[in-house]
C-alpha positions in Angstrom: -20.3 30.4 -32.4 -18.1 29.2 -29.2 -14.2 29.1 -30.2 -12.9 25.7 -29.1 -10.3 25.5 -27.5 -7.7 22.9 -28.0 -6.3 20.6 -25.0 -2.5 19.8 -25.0 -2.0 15.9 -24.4 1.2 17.2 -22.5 -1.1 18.7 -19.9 -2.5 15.6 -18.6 -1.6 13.2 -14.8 -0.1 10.5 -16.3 1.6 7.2 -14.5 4.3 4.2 -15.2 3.9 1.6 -13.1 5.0 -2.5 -13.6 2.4 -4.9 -14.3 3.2 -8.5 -12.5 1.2 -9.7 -14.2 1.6 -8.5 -17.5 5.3 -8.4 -17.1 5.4 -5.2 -18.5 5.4 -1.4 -17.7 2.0 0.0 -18.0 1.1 3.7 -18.7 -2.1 5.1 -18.1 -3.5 8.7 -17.7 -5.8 9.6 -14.8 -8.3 11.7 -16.6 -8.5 9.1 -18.9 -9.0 5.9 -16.7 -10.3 3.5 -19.7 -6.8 4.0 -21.5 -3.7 1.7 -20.7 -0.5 1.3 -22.5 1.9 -1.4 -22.1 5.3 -2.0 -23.0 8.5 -3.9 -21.7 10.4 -0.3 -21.7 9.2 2.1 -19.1 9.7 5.0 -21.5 7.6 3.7 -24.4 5.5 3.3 -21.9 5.1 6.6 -21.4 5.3 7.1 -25.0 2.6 4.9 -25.4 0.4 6.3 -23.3 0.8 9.7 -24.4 0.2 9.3 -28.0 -2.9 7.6 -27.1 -4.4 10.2 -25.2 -3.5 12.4 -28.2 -5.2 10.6 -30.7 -8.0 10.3 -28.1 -8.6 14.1 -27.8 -8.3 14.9 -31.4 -11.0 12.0 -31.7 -13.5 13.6 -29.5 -12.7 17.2 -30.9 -13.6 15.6 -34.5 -16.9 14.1 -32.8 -17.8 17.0 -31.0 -17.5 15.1 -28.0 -16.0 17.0 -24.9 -12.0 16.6 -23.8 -11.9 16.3 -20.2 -10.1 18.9 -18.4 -6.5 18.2 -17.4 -6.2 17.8 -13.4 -3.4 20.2 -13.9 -5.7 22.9 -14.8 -8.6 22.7 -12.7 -8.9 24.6 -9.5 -9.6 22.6 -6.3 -11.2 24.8 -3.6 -9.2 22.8 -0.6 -12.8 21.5 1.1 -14.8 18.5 0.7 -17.5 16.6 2.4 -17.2 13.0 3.5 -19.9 10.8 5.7 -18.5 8.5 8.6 -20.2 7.1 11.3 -20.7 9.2 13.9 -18.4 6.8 16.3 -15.4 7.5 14.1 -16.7 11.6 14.2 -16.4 11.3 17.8 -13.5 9.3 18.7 -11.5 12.0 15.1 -12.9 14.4 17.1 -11.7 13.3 20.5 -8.3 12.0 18.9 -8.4 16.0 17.7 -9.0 17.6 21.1 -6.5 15.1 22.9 -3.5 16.8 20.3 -5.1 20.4 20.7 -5.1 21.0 17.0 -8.6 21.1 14.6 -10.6 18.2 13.3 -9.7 19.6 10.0 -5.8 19.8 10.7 -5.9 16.1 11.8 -7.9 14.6 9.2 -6.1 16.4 6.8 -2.6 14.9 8.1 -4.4 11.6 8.8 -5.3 11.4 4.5 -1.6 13.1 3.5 -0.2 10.3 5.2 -2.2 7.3 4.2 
């Protein structure tokens, strides 16, 4: 039998951010998107949201059900297909050539910076 191996809650992305419209601080955790915490203090907050996804992941251990995989420990391989129209291509592409650096290299700056 596979040896389970437990996921620390400390390992997850996790966000404060104000709610206008709840007039409170609101935590959530990105590999979680269907949990949200809210409080009128920013650190119970966080609090909140982290003893949530706690008791989350020792739910779905219990079930059997799998823990997602923090964003901290997964591996990103740096590439990654998108589709545009091929107008856009050309004019990135002509943008590209006009600044002598790589389609990559621009598009790359072009997300960093959006």
């Amino acid at each position: 039998m596979k040896a389970v191996q437990k996921v620390s809650p400390k390992l997850y992305a996790y966000r404060i951010t104000w709610s206008a419209e709840d007039e409170e601080f609101v935590g959530t955790c990105a590999e979680f998107p269907s949990l949200s915490w809210l409080e009128e203090d920013q650190a119970a907050a966080l609090q909140g949201i982290c003893e949530l996804v706690a008791d989350t992941i020792k739910e779905l251990e219990q079930t059997g059900e799998s823990v997602p995989k923090p964003l901290s420990e997964r591996n990103f391989s740096g590439k990654f297909q998108v589709r545009i129209p091929p107008s856009l291509h050309r004019e990135l592409a002509t943008k590209a050539a006009e600044e002598n650096v790589s389609l990559n290299r621009l598009v790359g700056r072009k997300l960093a910076t959006a």
